[in-house]
C-alpha positions as CSV (number, residue, x, y, z in Angstrom):
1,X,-0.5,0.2,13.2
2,X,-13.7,9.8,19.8
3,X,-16.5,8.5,18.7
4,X,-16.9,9.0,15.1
5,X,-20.7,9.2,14.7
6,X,-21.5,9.2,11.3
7,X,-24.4,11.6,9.5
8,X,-27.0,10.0,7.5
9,X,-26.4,10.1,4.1
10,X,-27.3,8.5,0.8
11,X,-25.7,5.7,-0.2
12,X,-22.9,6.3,-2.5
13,X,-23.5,3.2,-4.6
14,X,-26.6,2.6,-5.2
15,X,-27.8,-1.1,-4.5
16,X,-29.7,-2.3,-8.0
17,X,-31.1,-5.7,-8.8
18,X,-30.6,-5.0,-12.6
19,X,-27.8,-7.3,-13.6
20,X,-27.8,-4.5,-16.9
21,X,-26.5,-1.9,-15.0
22,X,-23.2,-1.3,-13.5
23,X,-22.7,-0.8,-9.8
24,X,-20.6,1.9,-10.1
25,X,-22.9,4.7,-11.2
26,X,-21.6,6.9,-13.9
27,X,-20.4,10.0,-13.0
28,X,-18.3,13.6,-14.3
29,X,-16.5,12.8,-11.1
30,X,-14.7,10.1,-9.6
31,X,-14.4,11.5,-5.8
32,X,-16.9,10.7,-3.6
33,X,-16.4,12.1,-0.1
34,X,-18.0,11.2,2.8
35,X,-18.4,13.7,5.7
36,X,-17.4,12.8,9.4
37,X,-16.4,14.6,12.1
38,X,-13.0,15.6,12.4
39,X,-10.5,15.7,14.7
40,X,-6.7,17.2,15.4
41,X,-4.2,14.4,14.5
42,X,0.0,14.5,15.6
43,X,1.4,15.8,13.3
44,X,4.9,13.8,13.0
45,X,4.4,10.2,12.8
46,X,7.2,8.4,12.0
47,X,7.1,4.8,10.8
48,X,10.9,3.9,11.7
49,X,14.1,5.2,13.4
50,X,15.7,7.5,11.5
51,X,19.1,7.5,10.8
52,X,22.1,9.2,8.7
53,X,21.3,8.4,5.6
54,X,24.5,9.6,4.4
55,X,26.4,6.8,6.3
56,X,23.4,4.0,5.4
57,X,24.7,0.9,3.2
58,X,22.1,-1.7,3.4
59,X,24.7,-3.8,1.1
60,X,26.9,-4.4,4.5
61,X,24.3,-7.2,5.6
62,X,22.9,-9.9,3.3
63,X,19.5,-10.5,2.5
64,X,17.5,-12.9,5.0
65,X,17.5,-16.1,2.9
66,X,13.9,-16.4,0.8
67,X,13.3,-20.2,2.0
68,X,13.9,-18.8,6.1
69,X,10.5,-20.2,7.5
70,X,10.4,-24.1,5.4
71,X,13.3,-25.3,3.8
72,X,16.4,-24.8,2.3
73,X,15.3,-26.1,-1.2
74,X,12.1,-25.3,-2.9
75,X,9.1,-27.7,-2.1
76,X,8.8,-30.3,-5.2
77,X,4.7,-30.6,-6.3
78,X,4.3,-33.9,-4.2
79,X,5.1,-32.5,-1.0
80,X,3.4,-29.6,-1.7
81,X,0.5,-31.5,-2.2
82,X,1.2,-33.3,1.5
83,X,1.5,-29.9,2.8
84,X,-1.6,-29.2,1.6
85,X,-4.0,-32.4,2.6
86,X,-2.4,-31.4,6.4
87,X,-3.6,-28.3,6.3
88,X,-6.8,-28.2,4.4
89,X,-8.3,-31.5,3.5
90,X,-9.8,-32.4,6.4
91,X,-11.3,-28.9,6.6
92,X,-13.7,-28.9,3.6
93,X,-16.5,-29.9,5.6
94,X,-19.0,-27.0,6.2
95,X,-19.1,-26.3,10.1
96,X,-16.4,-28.6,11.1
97,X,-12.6,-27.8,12.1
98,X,-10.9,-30.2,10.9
99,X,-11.4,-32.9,12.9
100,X,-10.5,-33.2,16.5
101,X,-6.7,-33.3,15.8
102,X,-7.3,-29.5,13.8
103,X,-9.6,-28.1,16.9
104,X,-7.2,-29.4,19.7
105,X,-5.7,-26.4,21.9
106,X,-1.9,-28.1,21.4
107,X,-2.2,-27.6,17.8
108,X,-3.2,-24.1,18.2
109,X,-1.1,-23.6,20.3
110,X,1.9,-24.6,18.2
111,X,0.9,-22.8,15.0
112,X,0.3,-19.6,16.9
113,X,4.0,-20.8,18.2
114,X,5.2,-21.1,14.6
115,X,3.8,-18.0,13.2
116,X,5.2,-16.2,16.4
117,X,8.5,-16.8,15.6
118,X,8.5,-16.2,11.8
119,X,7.4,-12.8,12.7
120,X,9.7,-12.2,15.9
121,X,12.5,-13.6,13.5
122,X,11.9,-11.4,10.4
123,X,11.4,-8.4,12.8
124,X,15.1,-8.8,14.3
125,X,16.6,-9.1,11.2
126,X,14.6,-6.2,9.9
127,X,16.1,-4.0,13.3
128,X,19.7,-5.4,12.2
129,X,19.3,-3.5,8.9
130,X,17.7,0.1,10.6
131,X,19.7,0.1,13.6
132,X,17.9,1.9,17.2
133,X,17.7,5.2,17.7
134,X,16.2,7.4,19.8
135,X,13.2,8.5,17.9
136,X,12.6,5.0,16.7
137,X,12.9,4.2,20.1
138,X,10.0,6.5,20.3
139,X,7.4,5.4,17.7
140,X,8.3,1.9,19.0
141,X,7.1,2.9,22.4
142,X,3.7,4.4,20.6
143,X,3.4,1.2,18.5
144,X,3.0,-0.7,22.2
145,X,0.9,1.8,23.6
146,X,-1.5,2.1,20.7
147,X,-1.4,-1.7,20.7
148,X,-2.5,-2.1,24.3
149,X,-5.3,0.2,24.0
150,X,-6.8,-1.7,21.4
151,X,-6.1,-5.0,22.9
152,X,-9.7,-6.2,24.1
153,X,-10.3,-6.1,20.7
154,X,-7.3,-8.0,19.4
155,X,-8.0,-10.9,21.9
156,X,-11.2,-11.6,20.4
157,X,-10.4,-11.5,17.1
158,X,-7.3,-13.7,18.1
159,X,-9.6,-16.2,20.5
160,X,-11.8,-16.6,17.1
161,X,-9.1,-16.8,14.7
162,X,-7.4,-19.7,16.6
163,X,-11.0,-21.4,17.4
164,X,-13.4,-20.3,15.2
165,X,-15.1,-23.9,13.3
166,X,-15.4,-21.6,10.2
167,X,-11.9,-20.5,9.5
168,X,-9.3,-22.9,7.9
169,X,-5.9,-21.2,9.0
170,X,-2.7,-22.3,6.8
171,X,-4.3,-23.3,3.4
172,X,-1.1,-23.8,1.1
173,X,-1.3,-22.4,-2.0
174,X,2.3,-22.3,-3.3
175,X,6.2,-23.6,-3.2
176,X,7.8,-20.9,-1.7
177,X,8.0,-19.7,1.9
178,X,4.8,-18.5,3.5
179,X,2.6,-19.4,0.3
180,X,-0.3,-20.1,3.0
181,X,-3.9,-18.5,3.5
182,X,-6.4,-18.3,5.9
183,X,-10.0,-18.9,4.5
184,X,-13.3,-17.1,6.3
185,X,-16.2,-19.5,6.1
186,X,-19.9,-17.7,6.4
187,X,-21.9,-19.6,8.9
188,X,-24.4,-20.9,6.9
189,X,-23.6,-22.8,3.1
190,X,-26.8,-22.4,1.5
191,X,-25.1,-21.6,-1.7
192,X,-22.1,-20.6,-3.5
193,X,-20.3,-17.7,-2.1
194,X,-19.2,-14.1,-2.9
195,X,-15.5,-14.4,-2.8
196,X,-12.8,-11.6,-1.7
197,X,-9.2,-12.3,-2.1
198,X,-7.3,-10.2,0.3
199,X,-3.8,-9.0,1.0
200,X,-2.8,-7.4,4.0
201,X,-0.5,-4.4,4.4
202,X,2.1,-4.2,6.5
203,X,4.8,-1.6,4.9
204,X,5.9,-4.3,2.7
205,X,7.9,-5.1,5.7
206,X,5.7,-7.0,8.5
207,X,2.8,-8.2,6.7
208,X,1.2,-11.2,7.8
209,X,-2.3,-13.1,6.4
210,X,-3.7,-12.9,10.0
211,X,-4.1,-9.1,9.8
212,X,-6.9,-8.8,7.7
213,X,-8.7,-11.3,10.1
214,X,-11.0,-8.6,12.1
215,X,-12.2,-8.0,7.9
216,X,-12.2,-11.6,7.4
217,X,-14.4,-12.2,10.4
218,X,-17.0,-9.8,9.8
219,X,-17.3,-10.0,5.7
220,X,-17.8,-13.4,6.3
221,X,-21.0,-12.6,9.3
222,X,-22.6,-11.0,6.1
223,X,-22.3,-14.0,3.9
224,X,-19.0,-13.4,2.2
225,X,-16.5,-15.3,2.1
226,X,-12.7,-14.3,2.4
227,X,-9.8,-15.7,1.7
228,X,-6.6,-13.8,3.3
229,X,-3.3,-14.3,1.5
230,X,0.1,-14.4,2.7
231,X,3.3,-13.9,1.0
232,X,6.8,-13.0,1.5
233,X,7.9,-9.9,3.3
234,X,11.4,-7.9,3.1
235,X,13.9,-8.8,4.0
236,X,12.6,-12.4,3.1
237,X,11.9,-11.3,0.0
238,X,11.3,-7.9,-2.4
239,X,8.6,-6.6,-4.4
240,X,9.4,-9.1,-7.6
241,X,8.3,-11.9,-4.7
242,X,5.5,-10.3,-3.1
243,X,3.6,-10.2,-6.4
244,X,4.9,-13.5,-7.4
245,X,3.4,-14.8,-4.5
246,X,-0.1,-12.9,-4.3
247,X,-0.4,-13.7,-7.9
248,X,0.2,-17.4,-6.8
249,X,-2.3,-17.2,-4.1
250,X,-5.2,-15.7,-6.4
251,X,-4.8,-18.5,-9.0
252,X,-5.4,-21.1,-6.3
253,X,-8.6,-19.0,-5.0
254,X,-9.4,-18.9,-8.9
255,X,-9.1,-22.4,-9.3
256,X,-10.5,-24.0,-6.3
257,X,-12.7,-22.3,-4.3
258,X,-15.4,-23.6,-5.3
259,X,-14.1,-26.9,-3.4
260,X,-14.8,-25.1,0.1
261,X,-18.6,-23.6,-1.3
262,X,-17.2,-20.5,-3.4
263,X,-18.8,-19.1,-6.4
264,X,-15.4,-19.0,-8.9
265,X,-18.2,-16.7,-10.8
266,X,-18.1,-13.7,-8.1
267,X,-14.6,-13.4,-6.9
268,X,-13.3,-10.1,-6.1
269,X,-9.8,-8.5,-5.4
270,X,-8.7,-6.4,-1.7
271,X,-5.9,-5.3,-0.4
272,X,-4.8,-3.1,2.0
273,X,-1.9,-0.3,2.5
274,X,0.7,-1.9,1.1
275,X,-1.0,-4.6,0.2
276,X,-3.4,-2.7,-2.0
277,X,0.0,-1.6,-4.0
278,X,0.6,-5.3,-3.8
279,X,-2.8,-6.8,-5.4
280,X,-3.1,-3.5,-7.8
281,X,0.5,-4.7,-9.3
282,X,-0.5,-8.2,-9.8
283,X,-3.8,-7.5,-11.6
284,X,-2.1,-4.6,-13.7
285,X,0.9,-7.5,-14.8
286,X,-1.5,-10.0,-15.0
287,X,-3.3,-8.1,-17.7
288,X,-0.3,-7.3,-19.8
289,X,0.5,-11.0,-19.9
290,X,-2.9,-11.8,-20.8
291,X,-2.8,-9.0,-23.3
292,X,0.4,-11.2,-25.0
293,X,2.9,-7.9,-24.3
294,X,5.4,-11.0,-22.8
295,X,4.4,-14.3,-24.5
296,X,3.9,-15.8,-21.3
297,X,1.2,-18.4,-20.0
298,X,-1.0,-17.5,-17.3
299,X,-2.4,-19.9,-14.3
300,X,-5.8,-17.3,-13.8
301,X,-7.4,-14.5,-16.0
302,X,-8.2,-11.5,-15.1
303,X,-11.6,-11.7,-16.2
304,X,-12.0,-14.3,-13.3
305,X,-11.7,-11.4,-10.8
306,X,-15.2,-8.9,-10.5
307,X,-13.5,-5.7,-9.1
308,X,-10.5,-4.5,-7.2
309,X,-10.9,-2.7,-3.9
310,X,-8.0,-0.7,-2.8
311,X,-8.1,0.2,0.5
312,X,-5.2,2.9,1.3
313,X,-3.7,2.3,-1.3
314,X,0.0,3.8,-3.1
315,X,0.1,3.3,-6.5
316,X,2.7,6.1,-8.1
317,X,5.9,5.5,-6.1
318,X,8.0,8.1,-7.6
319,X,5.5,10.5,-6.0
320,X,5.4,8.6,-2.7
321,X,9.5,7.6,-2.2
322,X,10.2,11.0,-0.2
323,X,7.3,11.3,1.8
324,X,8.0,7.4,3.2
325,X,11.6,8.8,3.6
326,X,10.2,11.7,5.6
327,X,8.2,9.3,8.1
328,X,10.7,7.0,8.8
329,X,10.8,4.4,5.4
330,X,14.2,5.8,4.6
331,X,14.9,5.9,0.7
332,X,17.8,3.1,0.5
333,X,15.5,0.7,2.3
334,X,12.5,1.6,0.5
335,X,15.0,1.3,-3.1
336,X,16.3,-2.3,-1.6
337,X,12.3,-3.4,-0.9
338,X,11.6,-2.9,-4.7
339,X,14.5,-3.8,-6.5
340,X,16.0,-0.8,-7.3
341,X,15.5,2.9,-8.2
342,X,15.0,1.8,-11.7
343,X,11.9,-0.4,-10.7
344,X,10.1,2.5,-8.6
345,X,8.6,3.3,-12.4
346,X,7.3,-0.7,-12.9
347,X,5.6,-1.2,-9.4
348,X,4.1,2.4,-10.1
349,X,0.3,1.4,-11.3
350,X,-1.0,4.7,-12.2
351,X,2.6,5.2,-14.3
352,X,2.3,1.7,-15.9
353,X,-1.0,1.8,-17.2
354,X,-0.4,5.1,-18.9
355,X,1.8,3.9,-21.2
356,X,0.6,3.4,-24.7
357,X,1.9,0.1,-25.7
358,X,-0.2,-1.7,-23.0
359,X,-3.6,0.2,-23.7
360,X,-5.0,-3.2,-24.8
361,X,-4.0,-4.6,-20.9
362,X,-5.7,-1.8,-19.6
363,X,-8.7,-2.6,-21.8
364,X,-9.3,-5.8,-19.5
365,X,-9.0,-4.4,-16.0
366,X,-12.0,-5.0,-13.9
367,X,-14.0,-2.5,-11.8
368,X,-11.5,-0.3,-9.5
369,X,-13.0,1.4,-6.5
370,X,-10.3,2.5,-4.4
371,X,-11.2,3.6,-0.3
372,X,-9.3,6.7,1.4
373,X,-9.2,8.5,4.4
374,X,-8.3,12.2,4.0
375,X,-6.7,12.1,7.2
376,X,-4.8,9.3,6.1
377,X,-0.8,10.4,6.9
378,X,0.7,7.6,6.2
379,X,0.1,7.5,2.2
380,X,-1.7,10.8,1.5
381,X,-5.3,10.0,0.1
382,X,-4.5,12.0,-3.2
383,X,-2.9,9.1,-4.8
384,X,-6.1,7.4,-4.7
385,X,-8.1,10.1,-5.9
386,X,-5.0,10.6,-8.9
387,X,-5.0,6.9,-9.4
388,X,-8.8,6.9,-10.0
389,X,-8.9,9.5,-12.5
390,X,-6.0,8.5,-14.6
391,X,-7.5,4.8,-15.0
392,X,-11.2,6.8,-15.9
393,X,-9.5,8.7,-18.4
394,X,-8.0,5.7,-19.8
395,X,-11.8,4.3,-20.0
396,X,-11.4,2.3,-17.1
397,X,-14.5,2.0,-14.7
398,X,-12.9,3.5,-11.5
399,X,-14.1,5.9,-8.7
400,X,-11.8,7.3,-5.6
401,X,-14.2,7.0,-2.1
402,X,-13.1,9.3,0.2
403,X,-14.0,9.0,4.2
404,X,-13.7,13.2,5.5
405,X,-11.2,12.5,8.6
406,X,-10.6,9.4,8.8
407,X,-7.0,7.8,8.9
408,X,-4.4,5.1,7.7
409,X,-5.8,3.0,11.0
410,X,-9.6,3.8,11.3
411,X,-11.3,2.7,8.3
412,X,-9.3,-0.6,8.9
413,X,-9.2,-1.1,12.6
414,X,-10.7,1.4,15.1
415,X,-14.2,1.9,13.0
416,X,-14.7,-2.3,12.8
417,X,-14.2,-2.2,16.3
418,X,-16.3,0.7,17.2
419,X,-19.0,-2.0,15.8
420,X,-22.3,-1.0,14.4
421,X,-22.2,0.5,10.9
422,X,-19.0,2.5,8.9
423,X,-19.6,3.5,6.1
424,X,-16.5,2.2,4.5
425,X,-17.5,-1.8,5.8
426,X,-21.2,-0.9,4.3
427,X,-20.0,0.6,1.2
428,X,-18.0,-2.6,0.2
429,X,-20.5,-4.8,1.2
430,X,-23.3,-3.2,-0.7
431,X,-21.1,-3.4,-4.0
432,X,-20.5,-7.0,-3.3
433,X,-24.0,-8.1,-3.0
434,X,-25.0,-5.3,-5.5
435,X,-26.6,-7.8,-7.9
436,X,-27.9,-10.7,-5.4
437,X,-31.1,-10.0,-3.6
438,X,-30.8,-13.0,-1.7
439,X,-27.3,-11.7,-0.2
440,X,-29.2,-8.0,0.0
441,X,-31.5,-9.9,2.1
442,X,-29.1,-11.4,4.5
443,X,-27.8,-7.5,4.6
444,X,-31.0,-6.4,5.7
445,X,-31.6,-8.9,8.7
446,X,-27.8,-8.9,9.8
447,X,-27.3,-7.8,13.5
448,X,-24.8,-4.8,13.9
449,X,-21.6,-5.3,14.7
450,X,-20.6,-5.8,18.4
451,X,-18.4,-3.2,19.8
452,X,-15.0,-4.7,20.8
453,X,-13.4,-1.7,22.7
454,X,-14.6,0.6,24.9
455,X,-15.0,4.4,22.7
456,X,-12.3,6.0,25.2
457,X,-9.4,3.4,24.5
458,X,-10.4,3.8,20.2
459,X,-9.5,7.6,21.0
460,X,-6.4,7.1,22.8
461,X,-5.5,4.9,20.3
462,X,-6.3,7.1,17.8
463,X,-4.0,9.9,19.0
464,X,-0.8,7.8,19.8
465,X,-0.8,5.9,16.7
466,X,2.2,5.7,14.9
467,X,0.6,5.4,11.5
């Protein structure tokens, strides 16, 4: 974006076969924190080149144009529906890939080609808006170091991604440009399937569905399966898009996953970062539609989803705008990414659901457990705890996790590939298989987690990140 050896401890939600009681335990507080070791950070990160802000006018150079990586007209249903038998007919088989046509190393190949240059392209015109200096020159240079160090494990997560006979990459879901996700098959289908529909982060700018596949990987070793959703970045596209598009993606998880062994009964909610702003924005408008506040049909119900996980999560913007300015997410871009000034208050969860006339939306919010380092620089883990406490006070079932010195990166990268067991990965797996002794079970006989990169290279990696 040291080796953290954790302390035993109790586990912070309890694991109960009692389908009568709720897995988040009541409590007078809604902070949970657990204790690690921790260790001196750098203290000035910045996300990109700073410039004169004074002289910035993002108005000089036009949007990138929303249909960039398909066409120049939006898909009509029956090729959307080709699109979709390419991609992901021949892959409902358990423990095939496809076909021999879907496993052949030319076709992976040219996908990873494809996706390559969606992302080299989007990053260029993102650099034609910021402009290089010679600080962002800087965190550039730390971006490629930190990625280096960590590249062992980037390799095997990328050998499996492309490979793997239990991941069907490029699942369309949608019209638009990058509507696609990548589904995480568990190994064995002995069952329907605890579901998590998750959207990566990425600063709104540079997220991309094959992020969250080191998460996808291993949820899926413990007999969950994931679906990872992708959706339209800035410039290709601003917030109004990016929920339109995750909202898109979790109606078709909603509606048919229980085509590729599913359970449509246990589905659950993720994101990350910015993606956790994301998927906490969709649910939030999804229940004021439900709730009839804007007369509007719906394709999925909230009461499909089981709980939201917010991992790093923003959700009061007004509070967060200067602090992204300060670390290098200057104001008039950040403004331009949601639409406005004026919309900083609508893509603000914990602002949104405070107000009174959509009480009754509020009413039909699932679970929220939201994940947070305290060393987390890169959205201070206070909004969490804030977030938590204003949706508990609202009679919302909520609770703010809190992981003592850990950062934006750890919890999501360097402690997954530290392998064995985190307390974040076990936390969200316990709640997940909370009320299934069968998946419990599986828990209980898993293997730990390989570890992917040497302990010196997580702690280098650790102190040059720029996030």
């Amino acid at each position: 974006m040291m080796k953290m050896m954790m302390k035993s401890k109790p586990p912070i939600l309890p694991l109960t076969n009692d389908p009568s009681k709720s897995y988040l335990a009541s409590s007078t507080s809604s902070m949970f924190v657990h204790q690690t070791t921790n260790y001196e950070l750098p203290n000035s990160h910045i996300l990109i080149s700073p410039i004169d802000d004074d002289h910035y006018s993002l108005e000089k150079k036009p949007l990138l144009s929303r249909s960039f990586s398909f066409t120049d007209k939006p898909t009509n249903t029956t090729q959307q529906q080709r699109r979709r038998r390419c991609t992901s007919d021949d892959n409902l088989l358990p423990g095939g890939n496809g076909g021999e046509k879907d496993s052949s190393l030319a076709i992976s190949v040219e996908h990873a080609a494809a996706e390559t240059y969606l992302i080299t392209s989007l990053s260029f015109k993102l650099l034609g808006y910021l402009g290089v200096g010679y600080r962002w020159i800087i965190r550039f240079l730390a971006l490629g170091c930190y990625a280096i160090l960590l590249m062992p494990g980037f390799v095997q997560v990328g050998y499996n991604y492309f490979f793997s006979s239990h991941i069907r990459r490029g699942i369309v879901y949608g019209d638009q440009p990058r509507n696609s996700l990548d589904l995480y098959l568990p190994k064995n289908s002995d069952g329907p399937k605890p579901v998590v529909a998750f959207v990566t982060g990425g600063a709104w700018i540079i997220g991309y569905k094959a992020w969250g596949s080191l998460l996808g990987q291993q949820l899926s070793d413990r007999d969950i399966m994931v679906a990872c959703i992708d959706y339209r970045n800035f410039p290709q596209g601003t917030m109004r898009d990016m929920i339109e598009d995750a909202s898109r993606g979790i109606s078709f998880v909603c509606k048919n996953i229980e085509e590729y062994g599913g359970d449509p009964s246990r589905i659950y909610l993720m994101g990350q970062s910015a993606g956790a702003h994301i998927s906490a924005c969709t649910l939030i408008e999804q229940a004021i539609k439900e709730a009839g506040g804007e007369g509007e049909s719906v394709s999925w119900s909230v009461s499909q989803i089981k709980a939201y996980f917010g991992l790093s999560g923003g959700y009061n913007l007004l509070n967060l705008v200067d602090h992204f300015h300060n670390r290098g997410l200057y104001r008039s871009i950040f403004l331009s990414i949601m639409g406005g000034e004026q919309s900083l208050r609508n893509y603000s969860p914990e602002i949104v659901v405070q107000d009174p006339n959509v009480r009754s939306a509020v009413s039909l919010l699932p679970p929220m457990i939201l994940f947070h380092g305290t060393a987390d620089y890169s959205i201070p883990s206070d909004d969490s705890v804030k977030f938590a406490d204003t949706l508990r006070g609202l009679g919302v079932e909520a609770r703010a996790t809190l992981y003592e010195g850990k950062t934006h990166t750890d919890v999501f990268l360097q402690d997954p590939m530290r392998g064995g067991n985190d307390s974040m990965f076990e936390d969200l797996v316990a709640i997940i298989h909370a009320d299934d002794e069968d998946g419990q079970a599986k828990d209980a006989m898993a293997p730990q987690r390989k570890r992917m990169v040497p302990e010196i290279m997580l702690k280098l990696a650790r102190a040059v990140s720029p996030f």
